[in-house]
VOTORNU-535789 format. One record per residue (C-alpha): residue number from 1; residue in three letters; x, y, z. Coordinates in steps of 0.05 Angstrom, whole numbers. Each point is the difference from the previous one (the first is absolute). Layout:
     k     r        X        Y        Z
   NUM   ALA        X        Y        Z
...
This chain:
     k     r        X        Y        Z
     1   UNK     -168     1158    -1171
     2   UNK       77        2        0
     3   UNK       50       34       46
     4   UNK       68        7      -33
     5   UNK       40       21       60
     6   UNK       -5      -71       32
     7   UNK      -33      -43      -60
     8   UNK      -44      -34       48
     9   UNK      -71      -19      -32
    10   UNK      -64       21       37
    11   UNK      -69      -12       -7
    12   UNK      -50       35      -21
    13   UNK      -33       59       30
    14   UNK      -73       19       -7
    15   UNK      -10       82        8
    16   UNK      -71       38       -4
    17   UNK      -10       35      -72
    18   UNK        5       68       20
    19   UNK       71      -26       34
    20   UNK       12      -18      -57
    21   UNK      -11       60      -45
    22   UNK       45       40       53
    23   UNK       55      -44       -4
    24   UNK       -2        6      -73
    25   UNK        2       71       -2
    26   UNK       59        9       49
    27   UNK       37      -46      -45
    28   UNK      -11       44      -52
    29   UNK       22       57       25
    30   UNK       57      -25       28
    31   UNK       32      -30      -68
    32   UNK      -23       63      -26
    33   UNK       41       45       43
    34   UNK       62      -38      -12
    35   UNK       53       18      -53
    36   UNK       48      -58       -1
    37   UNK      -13      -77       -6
    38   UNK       14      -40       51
    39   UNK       66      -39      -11
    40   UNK       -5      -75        5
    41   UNK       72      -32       18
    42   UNK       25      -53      -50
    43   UNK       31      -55       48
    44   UNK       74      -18      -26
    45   UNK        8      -66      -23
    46   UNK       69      -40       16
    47   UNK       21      -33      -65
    48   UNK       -1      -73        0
    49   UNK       60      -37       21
    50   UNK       31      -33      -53
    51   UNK       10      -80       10
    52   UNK       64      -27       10
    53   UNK       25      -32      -54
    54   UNK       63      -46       -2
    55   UNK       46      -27      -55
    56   UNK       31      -57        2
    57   UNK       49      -36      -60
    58   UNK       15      -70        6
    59   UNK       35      -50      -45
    60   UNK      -25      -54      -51
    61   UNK       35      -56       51
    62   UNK      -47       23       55
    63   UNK      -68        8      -42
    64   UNK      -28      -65       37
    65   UNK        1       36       72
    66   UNK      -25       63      -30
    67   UNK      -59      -33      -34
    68   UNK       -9      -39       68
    69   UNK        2       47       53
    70   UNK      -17       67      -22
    71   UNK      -62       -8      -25
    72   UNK      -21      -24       68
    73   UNK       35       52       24
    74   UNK      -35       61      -31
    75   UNK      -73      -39       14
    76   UNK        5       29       69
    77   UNK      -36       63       21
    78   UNK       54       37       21
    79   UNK       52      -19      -54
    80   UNK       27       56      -33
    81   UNK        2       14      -74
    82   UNK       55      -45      -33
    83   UNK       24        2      -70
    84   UNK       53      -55      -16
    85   UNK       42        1      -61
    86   UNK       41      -61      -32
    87   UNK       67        9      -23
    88   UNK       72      -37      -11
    89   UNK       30       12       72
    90   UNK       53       53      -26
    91   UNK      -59       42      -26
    92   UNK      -31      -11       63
    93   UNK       52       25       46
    94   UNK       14       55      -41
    95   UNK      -67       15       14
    96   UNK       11        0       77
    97   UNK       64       43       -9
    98   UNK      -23       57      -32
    99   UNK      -66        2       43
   100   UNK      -56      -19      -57
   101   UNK      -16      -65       47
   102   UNK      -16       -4       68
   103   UNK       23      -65       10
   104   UNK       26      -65      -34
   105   UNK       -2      -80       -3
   106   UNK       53      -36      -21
   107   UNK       42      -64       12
   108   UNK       50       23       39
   109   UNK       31       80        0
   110   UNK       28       18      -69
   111   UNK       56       48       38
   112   UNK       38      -59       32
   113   UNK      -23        6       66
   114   UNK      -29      -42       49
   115   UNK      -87       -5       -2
   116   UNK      -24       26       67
   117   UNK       73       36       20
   118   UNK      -37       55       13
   119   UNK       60       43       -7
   120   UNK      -47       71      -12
   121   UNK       30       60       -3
   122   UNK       64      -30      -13
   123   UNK      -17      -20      -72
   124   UNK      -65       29       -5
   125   UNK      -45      -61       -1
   126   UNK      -40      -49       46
   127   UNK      -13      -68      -22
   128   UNK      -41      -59       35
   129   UNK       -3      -78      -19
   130   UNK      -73      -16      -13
   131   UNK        1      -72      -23
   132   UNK       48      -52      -28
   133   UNK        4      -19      -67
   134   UNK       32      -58      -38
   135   UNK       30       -3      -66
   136   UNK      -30      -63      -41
   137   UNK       36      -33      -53
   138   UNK      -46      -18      -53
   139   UNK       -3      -58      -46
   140   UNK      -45      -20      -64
   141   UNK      -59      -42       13
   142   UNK       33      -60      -31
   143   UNK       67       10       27
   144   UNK       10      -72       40
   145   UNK       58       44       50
   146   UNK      -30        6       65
   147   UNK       48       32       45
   148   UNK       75       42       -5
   149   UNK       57       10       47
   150   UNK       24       62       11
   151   UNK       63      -13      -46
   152   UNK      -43      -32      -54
   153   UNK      -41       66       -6
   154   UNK       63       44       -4
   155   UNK       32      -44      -54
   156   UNK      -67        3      -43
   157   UNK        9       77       -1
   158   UNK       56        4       -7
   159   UNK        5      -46      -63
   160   UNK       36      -52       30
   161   UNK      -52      -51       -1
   162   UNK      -25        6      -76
   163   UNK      -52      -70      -11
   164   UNK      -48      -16       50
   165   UNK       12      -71        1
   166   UNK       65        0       55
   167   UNK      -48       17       41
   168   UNK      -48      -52      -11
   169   UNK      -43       38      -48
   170   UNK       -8      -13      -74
   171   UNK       62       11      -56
   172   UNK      -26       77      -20
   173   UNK       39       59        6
   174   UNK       -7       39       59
   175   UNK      -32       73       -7
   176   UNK       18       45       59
   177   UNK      -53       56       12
   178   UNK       25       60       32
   179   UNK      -16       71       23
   180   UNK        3       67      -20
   181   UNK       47       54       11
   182   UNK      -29       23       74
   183   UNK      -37      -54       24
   184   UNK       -2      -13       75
   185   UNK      -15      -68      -20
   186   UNK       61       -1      -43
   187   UNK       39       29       56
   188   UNK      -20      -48       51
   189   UNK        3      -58      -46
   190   UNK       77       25      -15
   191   UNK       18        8       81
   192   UNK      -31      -69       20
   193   UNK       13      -43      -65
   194   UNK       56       39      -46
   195   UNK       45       35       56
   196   UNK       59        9      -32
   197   UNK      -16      -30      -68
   198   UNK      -37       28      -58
   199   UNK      -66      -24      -31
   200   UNK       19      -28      -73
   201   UNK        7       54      -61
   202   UNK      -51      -51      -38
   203   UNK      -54        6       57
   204   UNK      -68       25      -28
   205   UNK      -16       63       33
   206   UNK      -67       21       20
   207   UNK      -37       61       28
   208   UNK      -42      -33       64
   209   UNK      -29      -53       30
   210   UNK      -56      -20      -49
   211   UNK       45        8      -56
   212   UNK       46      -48       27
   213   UNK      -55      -53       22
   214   UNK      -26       11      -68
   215   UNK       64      -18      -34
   216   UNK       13      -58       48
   217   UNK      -65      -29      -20
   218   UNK       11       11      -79
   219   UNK       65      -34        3
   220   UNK        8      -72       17
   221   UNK       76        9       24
   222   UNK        3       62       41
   223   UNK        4       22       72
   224   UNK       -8       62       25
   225   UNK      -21       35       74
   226   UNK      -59       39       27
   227   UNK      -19       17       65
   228   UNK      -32      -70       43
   229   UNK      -71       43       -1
   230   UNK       -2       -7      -68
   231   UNK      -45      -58      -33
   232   UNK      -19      -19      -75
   233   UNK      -19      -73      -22
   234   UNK       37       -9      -56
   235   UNK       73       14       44
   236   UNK       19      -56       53
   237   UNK       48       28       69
   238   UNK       55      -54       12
   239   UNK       33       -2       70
   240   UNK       66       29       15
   241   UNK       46      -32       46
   242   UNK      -61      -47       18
   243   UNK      -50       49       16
   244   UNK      -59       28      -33
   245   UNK      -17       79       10
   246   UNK      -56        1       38
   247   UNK      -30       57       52
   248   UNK       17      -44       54
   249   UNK       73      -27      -21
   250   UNK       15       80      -23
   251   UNK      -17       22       63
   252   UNK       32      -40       38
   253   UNK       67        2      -40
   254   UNK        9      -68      -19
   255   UNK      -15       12      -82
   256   UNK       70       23      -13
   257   UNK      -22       62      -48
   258   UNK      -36       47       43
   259   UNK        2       78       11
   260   UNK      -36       51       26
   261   UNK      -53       41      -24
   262   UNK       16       65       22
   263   UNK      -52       64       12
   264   UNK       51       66      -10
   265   UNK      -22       81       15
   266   UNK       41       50        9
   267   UNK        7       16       75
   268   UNK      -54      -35       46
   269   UNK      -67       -1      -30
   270   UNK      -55       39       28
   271   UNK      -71       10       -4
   272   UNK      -26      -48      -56
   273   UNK       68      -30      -28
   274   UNK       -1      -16       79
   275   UNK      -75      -33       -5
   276   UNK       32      -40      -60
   277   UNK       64      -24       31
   278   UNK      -38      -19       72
   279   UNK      -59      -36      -45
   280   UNK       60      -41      -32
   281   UNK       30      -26       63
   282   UNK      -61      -12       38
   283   UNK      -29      -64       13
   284   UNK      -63       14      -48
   285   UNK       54       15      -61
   286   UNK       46      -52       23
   287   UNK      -51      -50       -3
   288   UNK      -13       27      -78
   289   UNK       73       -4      -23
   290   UNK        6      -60       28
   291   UNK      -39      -34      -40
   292   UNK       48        3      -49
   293   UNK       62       26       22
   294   UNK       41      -10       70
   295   UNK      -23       34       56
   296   UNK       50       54       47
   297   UNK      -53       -6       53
């Protein structure tokens, strides 16, 4: 027998028959006599909360940390929802600007200023240096050139330098392997290597990193650059200034062509952006990018 006021469950009760018959007969009567069904409440039900679900572009330089850390990232219980789109960084900050993305990775801040200034409400953003990357220059297998000065790489680009062999390399034409129209590799190749100077009108353009490893290890007598996480067997890294990119040498600033990878919202993050960012620079996610990348902590 149930009891809806309280739902508790009883057990059961043993009557004599003619207690019985009585009870069933005042039962009777009594549904008899009344007019109206009883009304049975229907308990409101909050809708469910929707998950939290965060976008995040980042550029073709920075693919390597993304494939790295976020999918570690996202295995953890409490990891909010992420969707991460790929895009040429000019795409991608546009993306930021007019609100579409919650957040961005890129090498460096397209806008000109500083990664990690922090400046807020003055320019409307809030950007933090998650790990160090390096630019590598990048060789053909069978190029016999094993390392660059800084003034040898410039004078390659721009089309100074036109036969491998003054540099101790076989006679062949050089072929200079460049970036596309709003790279952030492109741009941080041109503040660290260029400066001033242009990149040579007869440079072979080409629209990311695996397209330009690809081409560098189709062609016999080209160079080009890609970010130091990037690997491929049939491409060979040759040192700059005496040093080989390396986590260790990028993070500690002594392989000459290293920036920051930069984490940018607008305004602070909060709530999961904020689980992102704090995953990032904690020692578990440190620990991941720096595996292959520098480490900021």
């Amino acid at each position: 027998m149930h009891w809806f006021g309280d739902r508790r469950r009883l057990g059961r009760i043993v009557r004599p028959a003619g207690a019985v018959v009585l009870v069933c007969l005042v039962g009777w009567l009594v549904l008899a006599g009344c007019s109206q069904p009883i009304a049975t409440p229907i308990p409101t039900v909050a809708p469910p909360t929707p998950a939290e679900v965060i976008i995040i572009g980042y550029s073709d330089s920075v693919q390597p940390l993304m494939d790295l850390a976020f999918p570690v990232f996202s295995a953890q219980a409490a990891a909010p929802e992420l969707v991460v789109e790929l895009g040429n960084a000019v795409t991608v900050w546009d993306g930021l600007v007019s609100g579409r993305l919650d957040g961005v990775v890129l090498l460096d801040r397209p806008d000109g200023q500083r990664c990690g200034s922090n400046t807020g409400a003055e320019d409307g953003y809030w950007s933090t240096v998650v790990a160090l990357d390096g630019l590598a220059m990048v060789v053909h297998s069978d190029n016999r050139v094993n390392g660059l000065a800084l003034t040898e790489t410039r004078s390659l680009f721009r089309g100074q330098t036109t036969s491998w062999r003054s540099l101790g390399g076989t006679d062949m034409v050089v072929e200079v392997v460049t970036r596309e129209t709003g790279s952030d590799a492109g741009r941080l190749f041109d503040q660290l290597v260029m400066r001033e100077h242009r990149t040579t009108l007869t440079a072979v353009v080409v629209p990311g990193s695996e397209a330009a490893i690809e081409y560098v290890r189709l062609h016999p007598a080209a160079i080009g650059y890609v970010g130091a996480a990037f690997t491929d067997a049939g491409v060979r890294t040759v040192a700059v200034e005496g040093v080989l990119p390396s986590p260790a040498t990028i993070g500690d600033g002594t392989y000459p062509l290293t920036g920051p990878v930069c984490f940018v919202s607008r305004m602070e993050p909060e709530g999961g952006l904020r689980q992102v960012v704090s995953w990032l620079l904690n020692r578990e996610g440190q620990s991941v990018i720096g595996q292959r990348y520098g480490r900021v902590r």
